[in-house]
C-alpha positions in Angstrom: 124.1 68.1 57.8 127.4 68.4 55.8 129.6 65.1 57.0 133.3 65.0 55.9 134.0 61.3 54.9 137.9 60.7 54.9 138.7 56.8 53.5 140.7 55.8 51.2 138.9 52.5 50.2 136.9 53.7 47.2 134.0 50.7 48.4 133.9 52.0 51.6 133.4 55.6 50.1 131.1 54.5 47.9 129.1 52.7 50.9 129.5 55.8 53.5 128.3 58.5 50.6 125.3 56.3 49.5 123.7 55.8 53.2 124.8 59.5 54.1 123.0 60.5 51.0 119.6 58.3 51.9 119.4 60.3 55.3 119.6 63.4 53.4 123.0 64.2 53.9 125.7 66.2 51.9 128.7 63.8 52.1 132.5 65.5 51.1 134.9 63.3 50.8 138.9 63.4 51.6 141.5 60.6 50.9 144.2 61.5 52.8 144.6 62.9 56.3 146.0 65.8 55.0 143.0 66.7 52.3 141.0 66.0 55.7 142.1 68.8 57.9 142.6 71.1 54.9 138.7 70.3 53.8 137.5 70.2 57.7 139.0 74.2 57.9 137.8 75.3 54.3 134.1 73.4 54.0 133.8 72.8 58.5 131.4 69.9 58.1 129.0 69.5 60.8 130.5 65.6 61.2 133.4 63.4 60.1 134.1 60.2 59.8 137.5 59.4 59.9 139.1 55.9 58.7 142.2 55.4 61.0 144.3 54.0 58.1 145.4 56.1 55.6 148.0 56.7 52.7 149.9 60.2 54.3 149.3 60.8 57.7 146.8 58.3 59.9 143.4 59.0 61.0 144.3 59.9 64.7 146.9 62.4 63.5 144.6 63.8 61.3 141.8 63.8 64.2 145.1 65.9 66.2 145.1 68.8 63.6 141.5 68.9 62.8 141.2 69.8 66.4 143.3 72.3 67.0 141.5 74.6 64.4 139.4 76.8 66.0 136.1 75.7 64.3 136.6 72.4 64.5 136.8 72.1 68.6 133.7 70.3 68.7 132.5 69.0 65.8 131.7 65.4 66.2 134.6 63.3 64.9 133.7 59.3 65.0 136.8 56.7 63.7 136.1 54.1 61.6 139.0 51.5 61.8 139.6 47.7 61.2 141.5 47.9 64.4 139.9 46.8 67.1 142.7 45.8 69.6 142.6 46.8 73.3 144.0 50.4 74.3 142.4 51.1 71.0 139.3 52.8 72.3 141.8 55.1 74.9 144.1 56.0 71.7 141.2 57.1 69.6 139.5 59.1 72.8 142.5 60.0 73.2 143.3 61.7 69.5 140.3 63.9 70.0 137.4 61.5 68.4 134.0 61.3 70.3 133.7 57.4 69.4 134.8 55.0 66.4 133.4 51.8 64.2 134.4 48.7 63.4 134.9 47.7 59.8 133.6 46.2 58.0 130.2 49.4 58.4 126.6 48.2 58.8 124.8 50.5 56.4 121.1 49.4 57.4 122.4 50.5 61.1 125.0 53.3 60.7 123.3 56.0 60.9 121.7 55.3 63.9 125.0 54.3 65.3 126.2 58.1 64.3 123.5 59.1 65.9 124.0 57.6 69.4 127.6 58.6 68.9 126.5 62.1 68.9 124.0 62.4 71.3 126.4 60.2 73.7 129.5 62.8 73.1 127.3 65.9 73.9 126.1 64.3 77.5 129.9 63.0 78.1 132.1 66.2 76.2 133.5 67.0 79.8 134.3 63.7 81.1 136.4 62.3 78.7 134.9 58.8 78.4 132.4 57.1 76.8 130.2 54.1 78.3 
């Protein structure tokens, strides 16, 4: 699976690549919303994970334009943020992402969070909401 990791924290990247890499897959990376959409139209990864803050655009405006190209309409977009307010879960639904992380990542239990994620998003695409 080709995953498109956009963060700006070079540890985080680092982390993200490393466990991606373990599972056996082939991790891109972006650091700015705007390398992200221009990467998700020219390499359309299978996934991305999307930090929410970030240097040019954020992560949910980012999510906006990734989804209106015509390939990426349901790719599996999942938000990683350090936000975790309420109405934070509605807004990242909301930008078009099928389900977020908290900072700071698990890396012995992230991929099996991606995992339920995905296979969550595919029973729920329709209804808009997630548990």
């Amino acid at each position: 699976m080709k995953v498109l990791v956009v963060e700006d924290n070079a540890v985080n990247m680092k982390l993200l690549k490393l466990v991606l890499k373990r599972y056996g897959h082939e991790a891109l990376e972006a650091l700015t919303g705007g390398e992200a959409v221009a990467k998700a139209e020219s390499e359309k990864p299978d996934l991305i994970l999307m930090d929410i803050q970030l240097p040019d655009m954020d992560g949910l405006e980012a999510t906006r334009r990734i989804r209106k190209l015509p390939s990426m309409k349901t790719v599996p977009i999942i938000a990683i943020t350090s936000y975790a307010m309420a109405g934070d879960r509605e807004k990242i639904i909301e930008a078009g992402c099928n389900g977020y992380f908290e900072k700071p990542i698990n890396p012995l239990t992230i991929m099996g969070e991606i995992d339920k994620i995905i296979k969550g998003s595919v029973k729920n695409e329709s209804s808009g909401s997630g548990r």
